[in-house]
Residue frames as a rotation matrix with the C-alpha (Angstrom) as fourth column:
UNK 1
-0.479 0.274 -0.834 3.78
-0.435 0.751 0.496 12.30
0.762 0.601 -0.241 -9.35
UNK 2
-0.187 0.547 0.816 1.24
-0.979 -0.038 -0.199 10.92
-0.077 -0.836 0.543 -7.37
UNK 3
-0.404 -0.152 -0.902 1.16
-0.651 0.740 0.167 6.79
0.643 0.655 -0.398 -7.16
UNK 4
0.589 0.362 0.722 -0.56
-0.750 0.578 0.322 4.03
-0.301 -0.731 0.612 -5.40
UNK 5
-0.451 -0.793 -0.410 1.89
-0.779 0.574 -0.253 1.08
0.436 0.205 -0.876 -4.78
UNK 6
0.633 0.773 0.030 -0.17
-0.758 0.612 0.227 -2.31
0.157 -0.167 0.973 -4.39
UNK 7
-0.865 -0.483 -0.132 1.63
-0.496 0.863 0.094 -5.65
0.068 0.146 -0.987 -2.93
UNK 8
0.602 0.789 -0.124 -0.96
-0.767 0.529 -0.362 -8.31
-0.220 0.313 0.924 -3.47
UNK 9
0.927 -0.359 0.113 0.60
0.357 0.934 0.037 -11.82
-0.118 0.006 0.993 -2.92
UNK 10
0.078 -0.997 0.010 4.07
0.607 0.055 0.793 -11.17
-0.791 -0.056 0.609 -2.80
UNK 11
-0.136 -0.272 0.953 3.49
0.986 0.055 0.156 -8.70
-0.095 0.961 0.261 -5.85
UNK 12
-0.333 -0.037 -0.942 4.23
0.397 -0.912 -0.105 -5.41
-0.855 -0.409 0.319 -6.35
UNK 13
0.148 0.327 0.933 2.40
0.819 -0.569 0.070 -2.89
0.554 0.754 -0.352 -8.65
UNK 14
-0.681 -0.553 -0.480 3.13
0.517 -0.827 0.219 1.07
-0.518 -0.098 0.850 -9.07
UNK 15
-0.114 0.797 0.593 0.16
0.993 0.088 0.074 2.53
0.007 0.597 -0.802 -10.36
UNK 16
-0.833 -0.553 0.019 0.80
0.552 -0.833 -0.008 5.85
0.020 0.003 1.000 -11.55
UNK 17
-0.035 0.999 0.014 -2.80
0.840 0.037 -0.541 7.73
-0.541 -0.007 -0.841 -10.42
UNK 18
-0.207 0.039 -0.978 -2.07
-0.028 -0.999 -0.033 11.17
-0.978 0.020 0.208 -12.20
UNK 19
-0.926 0.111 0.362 -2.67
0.373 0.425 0.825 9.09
-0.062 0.898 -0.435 -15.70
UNK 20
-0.410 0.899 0.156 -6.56
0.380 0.012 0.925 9.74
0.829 0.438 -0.347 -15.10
UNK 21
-0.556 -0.012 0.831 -8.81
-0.419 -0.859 -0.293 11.27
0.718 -0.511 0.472 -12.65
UNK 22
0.142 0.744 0.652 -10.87
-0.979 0.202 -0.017 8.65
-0.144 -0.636 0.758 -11.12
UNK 23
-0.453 0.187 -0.872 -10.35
-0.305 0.886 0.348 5.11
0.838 0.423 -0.344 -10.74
UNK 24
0.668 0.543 0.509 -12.34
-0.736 0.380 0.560 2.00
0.111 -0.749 0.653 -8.93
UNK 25
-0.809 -0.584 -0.059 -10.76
-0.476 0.712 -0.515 -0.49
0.343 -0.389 -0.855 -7.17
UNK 26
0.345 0.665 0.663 -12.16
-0.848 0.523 -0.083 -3.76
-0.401 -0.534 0.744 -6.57
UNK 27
-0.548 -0.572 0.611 -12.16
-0.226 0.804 0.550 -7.28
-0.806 0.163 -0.569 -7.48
UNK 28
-0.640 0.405 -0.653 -13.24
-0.755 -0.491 0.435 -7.85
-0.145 0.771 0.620 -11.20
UNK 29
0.016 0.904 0.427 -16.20
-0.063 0.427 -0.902 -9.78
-0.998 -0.013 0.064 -12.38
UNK 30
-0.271 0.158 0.949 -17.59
0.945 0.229 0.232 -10.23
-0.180 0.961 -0.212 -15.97
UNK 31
0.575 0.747 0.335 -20.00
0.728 -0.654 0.208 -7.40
0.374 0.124 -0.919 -15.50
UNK 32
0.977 0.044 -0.210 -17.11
0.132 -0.896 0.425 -5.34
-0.169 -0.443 -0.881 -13.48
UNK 33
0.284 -0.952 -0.117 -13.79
0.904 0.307 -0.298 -4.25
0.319 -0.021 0.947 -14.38
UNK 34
0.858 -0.135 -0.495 -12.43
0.260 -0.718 0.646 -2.00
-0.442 -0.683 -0.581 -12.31
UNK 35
0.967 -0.252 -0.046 -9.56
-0.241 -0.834 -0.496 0.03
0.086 0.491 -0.867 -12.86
UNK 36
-0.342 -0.904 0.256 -7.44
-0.897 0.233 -0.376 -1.34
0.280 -0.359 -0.890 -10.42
UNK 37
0.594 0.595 -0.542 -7.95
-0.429 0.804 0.412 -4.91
0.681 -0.012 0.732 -10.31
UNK 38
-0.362 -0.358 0.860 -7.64
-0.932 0.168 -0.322 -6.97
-0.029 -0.918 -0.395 -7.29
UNK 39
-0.268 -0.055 -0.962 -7.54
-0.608 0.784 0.124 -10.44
0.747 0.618 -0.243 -6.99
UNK 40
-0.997 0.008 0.073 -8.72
-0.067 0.325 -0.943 -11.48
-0.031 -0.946 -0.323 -2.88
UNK 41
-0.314 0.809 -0.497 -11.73
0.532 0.583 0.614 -12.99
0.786 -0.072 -0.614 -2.48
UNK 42
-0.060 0.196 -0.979 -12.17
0.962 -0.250 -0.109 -10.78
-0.266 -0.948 -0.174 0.46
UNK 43
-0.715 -0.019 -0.699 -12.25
-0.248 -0.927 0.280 -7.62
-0.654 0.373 0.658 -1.68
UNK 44
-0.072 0.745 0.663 -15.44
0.448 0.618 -0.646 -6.83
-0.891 0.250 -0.379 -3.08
UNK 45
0.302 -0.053 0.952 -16.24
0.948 -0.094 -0.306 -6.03
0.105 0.994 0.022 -6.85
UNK 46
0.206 -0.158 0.966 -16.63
0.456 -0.858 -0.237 -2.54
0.866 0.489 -0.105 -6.25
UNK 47
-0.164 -0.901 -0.402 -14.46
0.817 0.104 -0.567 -1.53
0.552 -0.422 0.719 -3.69
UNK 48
0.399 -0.040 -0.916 -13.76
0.447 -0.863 0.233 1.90
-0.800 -0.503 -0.327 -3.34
UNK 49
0.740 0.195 0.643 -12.71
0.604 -0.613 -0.510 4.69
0.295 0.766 -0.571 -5.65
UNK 50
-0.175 -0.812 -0.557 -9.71
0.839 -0.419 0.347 7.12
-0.515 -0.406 0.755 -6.03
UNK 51
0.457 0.865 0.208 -10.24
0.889 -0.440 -0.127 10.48
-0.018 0.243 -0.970 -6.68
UNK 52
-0.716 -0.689 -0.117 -8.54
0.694 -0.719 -0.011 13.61
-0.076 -0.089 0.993 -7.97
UNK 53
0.349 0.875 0.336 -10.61
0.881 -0.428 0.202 16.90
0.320 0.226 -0.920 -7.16
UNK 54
0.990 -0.022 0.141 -9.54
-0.033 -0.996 0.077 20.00
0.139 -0.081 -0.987 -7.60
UNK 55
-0.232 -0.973 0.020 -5.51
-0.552 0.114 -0.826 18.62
0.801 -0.203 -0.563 -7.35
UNK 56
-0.463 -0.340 0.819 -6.03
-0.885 0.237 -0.402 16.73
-0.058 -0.910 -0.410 -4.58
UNK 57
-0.502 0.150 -0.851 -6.62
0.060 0.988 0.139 12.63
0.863 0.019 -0.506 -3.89
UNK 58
-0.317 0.441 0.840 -9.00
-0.943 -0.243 -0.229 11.38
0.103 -0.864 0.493 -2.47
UNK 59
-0.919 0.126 -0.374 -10.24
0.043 0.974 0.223 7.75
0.392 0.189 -0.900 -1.24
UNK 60
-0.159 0.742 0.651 -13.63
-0.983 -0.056 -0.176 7.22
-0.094 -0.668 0.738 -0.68
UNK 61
-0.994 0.034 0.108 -14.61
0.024 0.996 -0.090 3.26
-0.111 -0.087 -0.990 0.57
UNK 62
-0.517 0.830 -0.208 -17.87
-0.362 0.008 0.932 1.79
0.776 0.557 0.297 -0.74
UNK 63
-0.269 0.325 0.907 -18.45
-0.904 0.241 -0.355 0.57
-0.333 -0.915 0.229 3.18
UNK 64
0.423 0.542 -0.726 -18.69
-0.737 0.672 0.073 -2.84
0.527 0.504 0.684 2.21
UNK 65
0.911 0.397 0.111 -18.60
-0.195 0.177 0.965 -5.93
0.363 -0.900 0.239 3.95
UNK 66
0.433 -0.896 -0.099 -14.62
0.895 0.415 0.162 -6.18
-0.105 -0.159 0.982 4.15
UNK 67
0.928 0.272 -0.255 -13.73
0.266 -0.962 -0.060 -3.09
-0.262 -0.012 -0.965 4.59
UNK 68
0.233 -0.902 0.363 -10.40
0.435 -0.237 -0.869 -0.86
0.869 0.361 0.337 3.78
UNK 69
0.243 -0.615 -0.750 -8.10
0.920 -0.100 0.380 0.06
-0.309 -0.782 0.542 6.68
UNK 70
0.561 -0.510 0.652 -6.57
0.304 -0.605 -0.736 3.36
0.770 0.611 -0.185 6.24
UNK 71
-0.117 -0.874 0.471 -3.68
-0.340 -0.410 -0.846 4.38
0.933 -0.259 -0.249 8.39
UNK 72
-0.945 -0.144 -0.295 -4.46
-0.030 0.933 -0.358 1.81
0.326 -0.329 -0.886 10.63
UNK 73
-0.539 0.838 -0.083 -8.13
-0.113 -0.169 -0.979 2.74
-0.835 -0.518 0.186 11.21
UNK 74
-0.628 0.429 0.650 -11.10
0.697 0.681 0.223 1.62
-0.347 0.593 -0.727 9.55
UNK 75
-0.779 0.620 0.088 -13.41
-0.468 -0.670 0.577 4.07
0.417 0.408 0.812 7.17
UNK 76
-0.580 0.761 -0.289 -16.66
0.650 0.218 -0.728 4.81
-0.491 -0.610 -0.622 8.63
UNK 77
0.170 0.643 0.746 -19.84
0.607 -0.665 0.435 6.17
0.776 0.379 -0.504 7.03
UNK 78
-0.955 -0.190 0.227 -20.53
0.093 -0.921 -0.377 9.55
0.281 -0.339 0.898 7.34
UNK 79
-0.415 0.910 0.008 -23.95
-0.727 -0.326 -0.604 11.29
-0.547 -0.256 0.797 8.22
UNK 80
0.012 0.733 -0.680 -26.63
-0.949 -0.206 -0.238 9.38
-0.314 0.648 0.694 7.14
UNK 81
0.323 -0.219 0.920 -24.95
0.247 0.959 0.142 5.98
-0.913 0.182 0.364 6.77
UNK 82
0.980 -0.192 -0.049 -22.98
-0.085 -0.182 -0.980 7.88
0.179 0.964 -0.194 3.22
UNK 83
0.329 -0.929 0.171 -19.75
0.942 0.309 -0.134 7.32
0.072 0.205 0.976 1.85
UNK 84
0.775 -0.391 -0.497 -16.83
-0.285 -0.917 0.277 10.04
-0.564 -0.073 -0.822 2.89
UNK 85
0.531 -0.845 0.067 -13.66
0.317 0.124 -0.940 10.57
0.786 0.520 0.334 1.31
UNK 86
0.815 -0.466 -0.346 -10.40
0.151 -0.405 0.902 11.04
-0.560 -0.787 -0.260 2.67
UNK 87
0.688 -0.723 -0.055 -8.29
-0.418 -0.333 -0.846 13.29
0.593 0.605 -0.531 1.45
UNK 88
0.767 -0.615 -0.185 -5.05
0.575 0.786 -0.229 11.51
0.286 0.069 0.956 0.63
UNK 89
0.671 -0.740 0.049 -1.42
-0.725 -0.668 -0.167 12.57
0.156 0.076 -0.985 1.90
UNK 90
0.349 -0.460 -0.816 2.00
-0.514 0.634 -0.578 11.13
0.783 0.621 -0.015 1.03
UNK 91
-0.557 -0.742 0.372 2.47
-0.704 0.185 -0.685 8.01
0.440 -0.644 -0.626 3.11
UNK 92
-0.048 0.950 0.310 -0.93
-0.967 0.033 -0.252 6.96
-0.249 -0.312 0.917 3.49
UNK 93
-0.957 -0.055 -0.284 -1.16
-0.137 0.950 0.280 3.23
0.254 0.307 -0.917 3.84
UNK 94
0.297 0.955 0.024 -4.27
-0.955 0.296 0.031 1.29
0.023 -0.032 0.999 3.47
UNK 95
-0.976 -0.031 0.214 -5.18
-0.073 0.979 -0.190 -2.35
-0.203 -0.202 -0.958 3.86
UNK 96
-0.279 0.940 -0.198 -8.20
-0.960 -0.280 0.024 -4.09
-0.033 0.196 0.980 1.79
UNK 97
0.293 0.437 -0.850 -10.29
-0.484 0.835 0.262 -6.60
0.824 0.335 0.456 2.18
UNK 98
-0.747 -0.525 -0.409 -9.25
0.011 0.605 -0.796 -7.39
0.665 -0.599 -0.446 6.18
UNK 99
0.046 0.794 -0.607 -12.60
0.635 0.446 0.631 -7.23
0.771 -0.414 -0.483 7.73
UNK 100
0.734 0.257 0.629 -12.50
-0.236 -0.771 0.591 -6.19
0.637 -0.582 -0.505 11.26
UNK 101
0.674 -0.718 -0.174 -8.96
0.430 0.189 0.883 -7.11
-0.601 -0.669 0.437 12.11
UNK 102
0.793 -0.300 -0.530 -6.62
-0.458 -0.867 -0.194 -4.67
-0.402 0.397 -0.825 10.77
UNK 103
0.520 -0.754 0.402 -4.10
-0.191 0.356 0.915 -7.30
-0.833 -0.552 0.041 9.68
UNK 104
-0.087 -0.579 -0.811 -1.41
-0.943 0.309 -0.120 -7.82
0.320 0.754 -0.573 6.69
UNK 105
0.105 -0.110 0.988 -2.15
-0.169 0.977 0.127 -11.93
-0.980 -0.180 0.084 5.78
UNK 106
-0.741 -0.502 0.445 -2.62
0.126 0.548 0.827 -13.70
-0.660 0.669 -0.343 2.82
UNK 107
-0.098 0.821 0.562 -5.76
0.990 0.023 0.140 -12.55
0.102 0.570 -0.815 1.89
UNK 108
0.495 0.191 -0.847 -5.29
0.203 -0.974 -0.101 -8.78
-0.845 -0.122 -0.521 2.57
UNK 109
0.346 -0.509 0.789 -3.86
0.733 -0.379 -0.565 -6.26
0.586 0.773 0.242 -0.15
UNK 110
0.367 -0.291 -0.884 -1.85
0.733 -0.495 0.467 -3.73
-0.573 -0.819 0.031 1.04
UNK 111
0.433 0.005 0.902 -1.51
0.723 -0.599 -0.344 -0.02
0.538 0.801 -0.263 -0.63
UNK 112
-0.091 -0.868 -0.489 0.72
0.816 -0.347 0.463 3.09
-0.571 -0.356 0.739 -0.21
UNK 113
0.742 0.139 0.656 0.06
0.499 -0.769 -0.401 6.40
0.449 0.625 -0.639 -1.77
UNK 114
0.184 -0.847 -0.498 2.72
0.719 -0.229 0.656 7.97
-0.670 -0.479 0.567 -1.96
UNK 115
0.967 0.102 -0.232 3.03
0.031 -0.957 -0.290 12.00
-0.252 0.273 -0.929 -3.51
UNK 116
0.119 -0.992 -0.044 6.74
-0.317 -0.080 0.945 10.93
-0.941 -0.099 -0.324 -4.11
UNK 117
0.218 0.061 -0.974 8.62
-0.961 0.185 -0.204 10.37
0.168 0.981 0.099 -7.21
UNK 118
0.236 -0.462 0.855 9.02
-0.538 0.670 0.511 6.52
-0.809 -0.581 -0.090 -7.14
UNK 119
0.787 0.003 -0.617 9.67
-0.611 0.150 -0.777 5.90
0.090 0.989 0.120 -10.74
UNK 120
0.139 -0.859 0.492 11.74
-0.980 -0.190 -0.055 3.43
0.141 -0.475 -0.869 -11.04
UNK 121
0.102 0.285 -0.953 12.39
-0.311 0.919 0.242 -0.62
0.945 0.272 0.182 -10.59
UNK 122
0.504 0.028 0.863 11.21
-0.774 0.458 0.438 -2.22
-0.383 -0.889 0.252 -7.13
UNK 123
-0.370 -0.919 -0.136 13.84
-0.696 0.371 -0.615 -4.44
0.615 -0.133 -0.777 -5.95
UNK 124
0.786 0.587 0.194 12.95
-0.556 0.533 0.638 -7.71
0.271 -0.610 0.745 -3.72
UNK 125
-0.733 -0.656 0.179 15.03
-0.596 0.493 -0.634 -9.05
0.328 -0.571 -0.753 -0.85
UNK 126
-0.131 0.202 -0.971 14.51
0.486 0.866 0.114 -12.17
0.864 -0.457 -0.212 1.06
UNK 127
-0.326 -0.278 0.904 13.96
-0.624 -0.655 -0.426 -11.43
0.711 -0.703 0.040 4.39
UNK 128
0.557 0.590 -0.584 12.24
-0.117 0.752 0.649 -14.64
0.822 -0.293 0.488 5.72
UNK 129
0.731 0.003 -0.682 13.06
0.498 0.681 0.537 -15.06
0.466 -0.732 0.497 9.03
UNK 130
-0.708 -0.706 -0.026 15.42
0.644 -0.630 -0.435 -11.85
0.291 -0.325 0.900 10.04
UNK 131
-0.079 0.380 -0.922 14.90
0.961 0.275 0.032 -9.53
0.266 -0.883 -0.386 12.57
UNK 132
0.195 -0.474 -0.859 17.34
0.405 -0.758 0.511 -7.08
-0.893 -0.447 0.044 12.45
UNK 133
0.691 0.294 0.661 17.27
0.714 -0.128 -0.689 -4.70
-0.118 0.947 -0.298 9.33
UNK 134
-0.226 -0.624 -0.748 19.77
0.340 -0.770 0.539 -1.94
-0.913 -0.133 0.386 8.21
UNK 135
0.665 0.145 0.733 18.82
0.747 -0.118 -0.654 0.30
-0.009 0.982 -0.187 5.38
UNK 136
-0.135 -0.785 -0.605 20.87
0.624 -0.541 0.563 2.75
-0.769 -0.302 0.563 3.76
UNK 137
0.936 0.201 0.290 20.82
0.353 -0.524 -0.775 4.89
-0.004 0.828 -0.561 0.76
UNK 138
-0.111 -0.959 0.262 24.45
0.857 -0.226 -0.464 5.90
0.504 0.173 0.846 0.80
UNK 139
-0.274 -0.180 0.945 22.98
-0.022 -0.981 -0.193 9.43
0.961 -0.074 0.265 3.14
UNK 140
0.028 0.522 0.852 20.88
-0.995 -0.065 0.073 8.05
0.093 -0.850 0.518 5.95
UNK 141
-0.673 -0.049 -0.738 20.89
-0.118 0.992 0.041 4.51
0.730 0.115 -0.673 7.61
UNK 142
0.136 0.950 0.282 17.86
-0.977 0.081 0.199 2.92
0.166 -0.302 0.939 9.47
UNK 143
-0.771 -0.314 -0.554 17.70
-0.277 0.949 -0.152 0.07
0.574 0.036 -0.818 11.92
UNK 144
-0.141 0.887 0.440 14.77
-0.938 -0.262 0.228 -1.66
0.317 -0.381 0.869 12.64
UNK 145
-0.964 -0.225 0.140 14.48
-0.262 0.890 -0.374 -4.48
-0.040 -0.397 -0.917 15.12
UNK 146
-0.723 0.638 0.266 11.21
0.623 0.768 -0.149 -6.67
-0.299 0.058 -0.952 14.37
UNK 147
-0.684 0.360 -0.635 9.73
-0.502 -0.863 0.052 -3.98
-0.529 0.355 0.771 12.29
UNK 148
0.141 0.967 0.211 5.66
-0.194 0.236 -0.952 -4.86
-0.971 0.093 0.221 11.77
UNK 149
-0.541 -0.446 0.713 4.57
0.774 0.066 0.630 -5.76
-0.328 0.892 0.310 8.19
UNK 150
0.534 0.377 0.757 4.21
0.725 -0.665 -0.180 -2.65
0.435 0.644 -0.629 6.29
UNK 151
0.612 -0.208 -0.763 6.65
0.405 -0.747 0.528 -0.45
-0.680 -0.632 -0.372 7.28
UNK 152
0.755 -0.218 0.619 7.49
0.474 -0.470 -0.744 1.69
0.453 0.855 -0.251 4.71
UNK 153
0.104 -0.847 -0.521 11.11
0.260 -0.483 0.836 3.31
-0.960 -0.222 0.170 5.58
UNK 154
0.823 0.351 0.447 11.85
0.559 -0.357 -0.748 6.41
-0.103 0.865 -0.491 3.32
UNK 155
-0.290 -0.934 -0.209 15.24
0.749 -0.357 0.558 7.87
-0.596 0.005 0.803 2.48
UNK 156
0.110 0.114 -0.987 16.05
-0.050 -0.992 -0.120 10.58
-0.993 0.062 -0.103 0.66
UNK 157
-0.465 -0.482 -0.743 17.69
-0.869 0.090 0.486 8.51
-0.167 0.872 -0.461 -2.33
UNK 158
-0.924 0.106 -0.367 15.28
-0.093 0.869 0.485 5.87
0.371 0.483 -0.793 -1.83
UNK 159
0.389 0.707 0.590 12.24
-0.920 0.332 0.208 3.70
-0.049 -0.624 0.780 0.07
UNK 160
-0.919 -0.230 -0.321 11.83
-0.266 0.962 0.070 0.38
0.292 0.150 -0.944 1.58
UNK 161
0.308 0.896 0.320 8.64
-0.909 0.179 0.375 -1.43
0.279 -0.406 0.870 2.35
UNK 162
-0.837 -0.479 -0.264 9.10
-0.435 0.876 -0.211 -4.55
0.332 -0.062 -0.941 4.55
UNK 163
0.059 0.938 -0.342 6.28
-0.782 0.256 0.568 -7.22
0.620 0.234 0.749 4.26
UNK 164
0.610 -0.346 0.713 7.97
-0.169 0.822 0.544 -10.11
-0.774 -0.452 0.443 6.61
UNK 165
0.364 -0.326 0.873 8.97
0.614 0.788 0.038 -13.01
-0.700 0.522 0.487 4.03
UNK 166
-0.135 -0.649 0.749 9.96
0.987 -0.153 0.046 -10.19
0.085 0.746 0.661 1.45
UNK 167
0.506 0.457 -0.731 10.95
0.436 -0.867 -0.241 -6.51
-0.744 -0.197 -0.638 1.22
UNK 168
0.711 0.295 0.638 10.76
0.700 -0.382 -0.604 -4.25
0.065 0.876 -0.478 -1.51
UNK 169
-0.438 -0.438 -0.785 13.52
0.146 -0.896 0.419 -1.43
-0.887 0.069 0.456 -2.62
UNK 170
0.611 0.162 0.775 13.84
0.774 0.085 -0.627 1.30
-0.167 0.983 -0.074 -4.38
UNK 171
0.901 -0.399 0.170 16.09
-0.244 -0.790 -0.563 3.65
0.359 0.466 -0.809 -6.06
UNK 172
0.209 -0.978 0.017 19.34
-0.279 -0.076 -0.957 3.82
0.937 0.196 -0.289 -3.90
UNK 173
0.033 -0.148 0.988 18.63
-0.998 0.057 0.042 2.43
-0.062 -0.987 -0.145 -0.69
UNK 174
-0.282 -0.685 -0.672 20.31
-0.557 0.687 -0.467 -1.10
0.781 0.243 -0.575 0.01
UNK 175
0.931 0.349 0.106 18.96
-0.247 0.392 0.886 -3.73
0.267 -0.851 0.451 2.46
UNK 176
-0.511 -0.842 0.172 21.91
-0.638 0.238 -0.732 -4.79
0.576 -0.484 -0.659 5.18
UNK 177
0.784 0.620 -0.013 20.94
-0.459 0.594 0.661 -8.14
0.418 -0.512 0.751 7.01
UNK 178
-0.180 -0.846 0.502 23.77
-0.908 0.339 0.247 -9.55
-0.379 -0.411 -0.829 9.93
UNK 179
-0.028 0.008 -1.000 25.11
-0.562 0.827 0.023 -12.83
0.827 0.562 -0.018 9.18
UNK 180
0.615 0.590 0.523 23.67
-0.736 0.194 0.648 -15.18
0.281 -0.784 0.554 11.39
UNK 181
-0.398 -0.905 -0.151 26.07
-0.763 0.417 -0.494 -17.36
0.510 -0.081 -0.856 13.17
């Protein structure tokens, strides 16, 4: 199963991409509705585009004037001043609509493709203002001191994604947070 996971304002979406072969991502319009709608003023109508060819994902970015991050680097035309794709693999984070600072704010969207099965209900922890993290999944535990937003920690029986102010589970991994004294 092949899925793009979108937080947008404190919201999570799971968008299952193997439903169809092509969608557009952007921010909608009268005249545009995109596939995946986005809702930042800093994302433009027509975004960028996912892309299954031949079995494989691909993103390609319409180079526009907010660009898309992709694993922490920014998409660059190809020859010619044309749009490339990049061919997708599981883990791949993106970030739209942050200009020319790569940063997770309030006006960014942040995305995850992820080749994994994540079916399933995302969980949401507080996390405002903690430091120290402990996941678990009942097989593997994972501690992360001041861990950036977007870090996606994967288990075998689960995932987490921490955003700061909130972080997402799923499946069987469990957030641990010390009581502060």
């Amino acid at each position: 199963m092949n899925q793009l996971i979108v937080i947008e304002n404190g919201q999570l979406d799971a968008i299952c991409l193997d439903d169809r072969t092509s969608w557009e991502i952007g921010r909608g319009s009268r005249e545009f509705r995109p596939d995946i709608r986005l809702h930042s003023p800093t994302v433009s109508r027509k975004h960028g585009k996912f892309q299954n060819m031949d079995g494989c994902w691909f993103y390609t970015d319409y180079n526009v004037k907010n660009t898309t991050v992709y694993n922490n680097r920014h998409i660059r035309k190809g020859l010619g001043g044309k749009s490339k794709p990049v061919m997708l693999r599981d883990g791949d984070v993106f970030v739209f609509g942050c200009g020319e600072t790569p940063e997770i704010n309030e006006k960014t969207i942040w995305a995850l493709y992820s080749s994994r099965n994540c079916e399933g209900a995302w969980r949401a922890a507080d996390t405002r203002g903690v430091h120290h993290l402990t996941f678990s999944d009942g097989k593997q535990t994972m501690q992360l001191e001041c861990p950036p937003k977007g870090t996606v920690i994967t288990q075998p029986a689960g995932m987490g994604i921490y955003m700061g102010d909130i972080t997402y589970l799923l499946g069987q991994t469990a957030l641990s947070i010390p009581v502060q004294e």
